[in-house]
N, C-alpha and C positions, 0 to 999 in steps of 0.2 A: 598461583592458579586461581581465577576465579572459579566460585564455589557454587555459584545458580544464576539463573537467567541468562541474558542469551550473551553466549560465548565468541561468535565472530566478532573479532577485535574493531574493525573498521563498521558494523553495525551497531554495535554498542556506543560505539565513540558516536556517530551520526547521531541518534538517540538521543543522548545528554546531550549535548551543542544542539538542538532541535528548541526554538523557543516558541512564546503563546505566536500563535497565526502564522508560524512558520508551513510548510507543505512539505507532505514526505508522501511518495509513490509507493504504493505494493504494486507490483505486477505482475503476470503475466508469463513467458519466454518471448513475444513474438511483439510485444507493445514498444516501438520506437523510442529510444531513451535521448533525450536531447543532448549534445556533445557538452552543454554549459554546463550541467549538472552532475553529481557527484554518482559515481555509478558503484552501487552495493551489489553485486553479481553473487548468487548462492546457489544459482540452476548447477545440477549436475549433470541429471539426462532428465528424458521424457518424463515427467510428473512429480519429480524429487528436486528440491521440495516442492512440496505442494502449496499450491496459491494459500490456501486457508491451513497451513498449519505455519508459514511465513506470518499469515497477518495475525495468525492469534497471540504467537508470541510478542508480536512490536508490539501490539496492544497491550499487552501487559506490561508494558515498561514507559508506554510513552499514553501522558492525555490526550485524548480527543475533543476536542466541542463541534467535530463538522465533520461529516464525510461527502466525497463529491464521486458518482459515477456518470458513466455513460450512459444516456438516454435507452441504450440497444442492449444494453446486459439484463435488463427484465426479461426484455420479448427474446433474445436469441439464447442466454444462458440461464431461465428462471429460478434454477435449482440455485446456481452462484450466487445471484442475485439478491434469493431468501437465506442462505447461508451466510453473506456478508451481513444483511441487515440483522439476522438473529445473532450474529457474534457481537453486534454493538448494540443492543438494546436501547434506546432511550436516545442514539445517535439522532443529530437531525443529520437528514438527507439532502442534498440538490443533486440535482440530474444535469445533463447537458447532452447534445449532438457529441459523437464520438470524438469527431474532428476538433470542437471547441474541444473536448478533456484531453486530444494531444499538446493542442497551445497550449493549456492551461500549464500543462507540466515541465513547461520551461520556467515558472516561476517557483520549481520544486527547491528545497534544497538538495534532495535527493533523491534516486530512486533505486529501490530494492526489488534485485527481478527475482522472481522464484523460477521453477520449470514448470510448471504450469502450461497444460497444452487445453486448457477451453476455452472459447471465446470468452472476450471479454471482460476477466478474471484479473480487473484490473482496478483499482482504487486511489483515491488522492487521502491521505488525512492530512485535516486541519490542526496542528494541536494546539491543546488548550492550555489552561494553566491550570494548580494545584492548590489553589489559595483563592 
């Protein structure tokens, strides 16, 4: 049995097999997951998990050098939007139109849905290396 960190077997595995400039999705419940892409599902019902208690954990397990939002998660979720960027301190940021951050996420290797019911509550990381 593992003994700490995160325990869902098929998210751990993503994780490690994740390399530098690779793309891994947090999202959402409601964010369209591309059928190419690897689907990490952990929603159980309305809020559980929670968009930010999903991303705090990957973050601790996987480097970042980038994160990517949507344009409309400032103006329509700003609470989200300061809670993502304070969880990644020193992250660089790019924005984009909603619609580019759905394209984009076909070149995910995967994406990890939370249950999560606010707008927008949705994130691309870039990750980085450790060296």
């Amino acid at each position: 049995m593992k003994r700490s960190g995160i325990l869902n077997p098929q998210l751990s595995r993503v994780i490690a097999e994740t390399g530098h400039t690779d793309l891994l999705v947090v999202t959402d419940a409601g964010l369209p997951i591309p059928q190419e892409i690897e689907r990490v599902d952990l929603s159980l019902v309305q809020g559980k998990p929670a968009f930010l208690d999903v991303l705090r954990e990957v973050v601790t397990e996987l480097e970042v050098e980038k994160i990517i939002l949507a344009e409309e998660t400032e103006k329509i979720s700003p609470n989200m939007y300061r809670d993502i960027v304070n969880l990644l301190p020193g992250i660089p940021i790019e924005t984009m139109p909603h619609e580019a951050f759905k394209e984009k996420t076909k070149q995910a290797k995967a994406a990890i849905r939370s249950g999560e019911f606010t707008s927008y509550a949705n994130v691309i990381l870039v990750a980085g290396v450790v060296y």
